[in-house]
C-alpha positions as CSV (number, residue, x, y, z in Angstrom):
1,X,10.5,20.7,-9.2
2,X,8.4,18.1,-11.4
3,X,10.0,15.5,-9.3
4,X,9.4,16.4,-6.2
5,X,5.6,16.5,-7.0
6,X,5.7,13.6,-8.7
7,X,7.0,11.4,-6.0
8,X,4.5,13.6,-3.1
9,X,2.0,12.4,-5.0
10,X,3.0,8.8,-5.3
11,X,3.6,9.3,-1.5
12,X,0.3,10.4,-0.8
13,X,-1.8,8.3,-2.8
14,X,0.5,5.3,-0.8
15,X,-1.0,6.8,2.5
16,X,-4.4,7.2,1.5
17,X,-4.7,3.8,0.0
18,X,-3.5,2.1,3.3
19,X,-5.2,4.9,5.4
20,X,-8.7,4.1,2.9
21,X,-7.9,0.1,3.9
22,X,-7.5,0.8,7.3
23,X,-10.6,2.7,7.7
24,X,-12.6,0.4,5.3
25,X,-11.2,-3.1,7.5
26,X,-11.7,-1.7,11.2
27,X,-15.7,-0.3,10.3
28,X,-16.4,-2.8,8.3
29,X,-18.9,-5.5,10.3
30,X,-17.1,-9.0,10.7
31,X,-15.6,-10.9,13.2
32,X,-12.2,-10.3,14.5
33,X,-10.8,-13.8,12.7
34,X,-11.8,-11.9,9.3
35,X,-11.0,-9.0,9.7
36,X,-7.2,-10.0,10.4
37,X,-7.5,-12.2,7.5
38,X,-8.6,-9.2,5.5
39,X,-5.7,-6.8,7.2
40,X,-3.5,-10.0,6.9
41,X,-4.3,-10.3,2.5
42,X,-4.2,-6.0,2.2
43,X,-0.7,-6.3,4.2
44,X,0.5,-8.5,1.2
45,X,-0.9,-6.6,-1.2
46,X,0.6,-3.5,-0.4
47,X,3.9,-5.1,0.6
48,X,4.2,-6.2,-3.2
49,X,2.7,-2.5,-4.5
50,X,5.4,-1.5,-2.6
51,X,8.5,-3.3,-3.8
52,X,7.1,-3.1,-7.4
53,X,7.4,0.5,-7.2
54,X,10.7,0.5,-5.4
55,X,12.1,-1.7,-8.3
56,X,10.5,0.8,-10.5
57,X,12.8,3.6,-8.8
58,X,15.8,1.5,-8.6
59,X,15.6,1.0,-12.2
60,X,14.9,4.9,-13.1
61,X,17.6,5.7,-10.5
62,X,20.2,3.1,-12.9
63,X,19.1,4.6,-16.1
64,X,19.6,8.2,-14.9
65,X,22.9,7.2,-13.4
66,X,23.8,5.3,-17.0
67,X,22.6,8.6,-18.6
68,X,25.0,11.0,-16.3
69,X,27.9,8.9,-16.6
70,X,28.0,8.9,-20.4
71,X,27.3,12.9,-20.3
72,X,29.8,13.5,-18.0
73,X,32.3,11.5,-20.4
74,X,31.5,13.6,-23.4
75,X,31.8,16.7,-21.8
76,X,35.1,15.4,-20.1
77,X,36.0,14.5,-23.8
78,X,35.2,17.8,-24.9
79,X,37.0,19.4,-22.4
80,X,40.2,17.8,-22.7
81,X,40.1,18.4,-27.0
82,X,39.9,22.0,-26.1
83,X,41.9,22.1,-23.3
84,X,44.8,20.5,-26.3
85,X,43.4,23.0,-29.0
86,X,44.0,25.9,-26.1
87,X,47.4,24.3,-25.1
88,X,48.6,24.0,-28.5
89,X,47.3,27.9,-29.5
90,X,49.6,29.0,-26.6
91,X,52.4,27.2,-27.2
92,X,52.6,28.6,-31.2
93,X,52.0,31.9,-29.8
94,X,54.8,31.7,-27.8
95,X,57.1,30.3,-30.2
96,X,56.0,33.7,-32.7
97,X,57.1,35.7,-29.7
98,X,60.1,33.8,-29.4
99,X,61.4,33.9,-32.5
100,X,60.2,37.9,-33.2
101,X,62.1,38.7,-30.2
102,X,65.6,37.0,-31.1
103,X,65.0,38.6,-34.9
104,X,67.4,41.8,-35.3
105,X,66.5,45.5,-34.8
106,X,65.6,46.5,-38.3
107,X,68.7,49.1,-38.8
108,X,66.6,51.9,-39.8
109,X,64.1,51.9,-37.2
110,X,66.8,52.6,-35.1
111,X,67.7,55.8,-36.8
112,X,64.1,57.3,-36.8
């Protein structure tokens, strides 16, 4: 849940900054050359506001990934050494059962 209002609010501060330019350009009193100039230099800047922060997701999105793929190696790790440990437990467990059941009929529980 902390993520998803994390990135609403990076969201919607985005909007409101180019919404605020916006506003700010078109009711601001200069000629129409300037105030594309102005819309023309707040374009740029927001284009590289924008790609900064997309490489700043990109590179959180690889380190999560990084951090997934070694925990999902340990536990796959983990899981096959007690998978083996189980495996291994069965296996002498059956051998016991084996060999008790091939050992002879004590003679005098027979009698009782």
């Amino acid at each position: 849940m902390a993520k998803g209002k994390g990135s609403g609010f990076a969201v919607g501060a985005l909007v409101g900054a180019v919404v605020g330019a916006v506003a700010a350009l078109l009711t601001a009193p200069k000629s129409g050359k300037e105030t594309r100039e102005d819309i023309k230099k707040k374009a740029g800047e927001l284009k590289s506001e924008a790609q900064k922060k997309a490489e700043e997701v990109m590179d959180k999105a690889e380190s999560v990934k990084k951090d997934v793929t070694e925990k999902a190696g340990k536990v796959k790790a983990d899981a096959s050494v007690a998978a083996d440990d189980w495996i291994g437990r069965a296996e002498r467990v059956a051998k016991t059962a084996k060999e008790e059941f091939k050992r002879p009929l004590d003679s005098n529980s027979s009698k009782k």
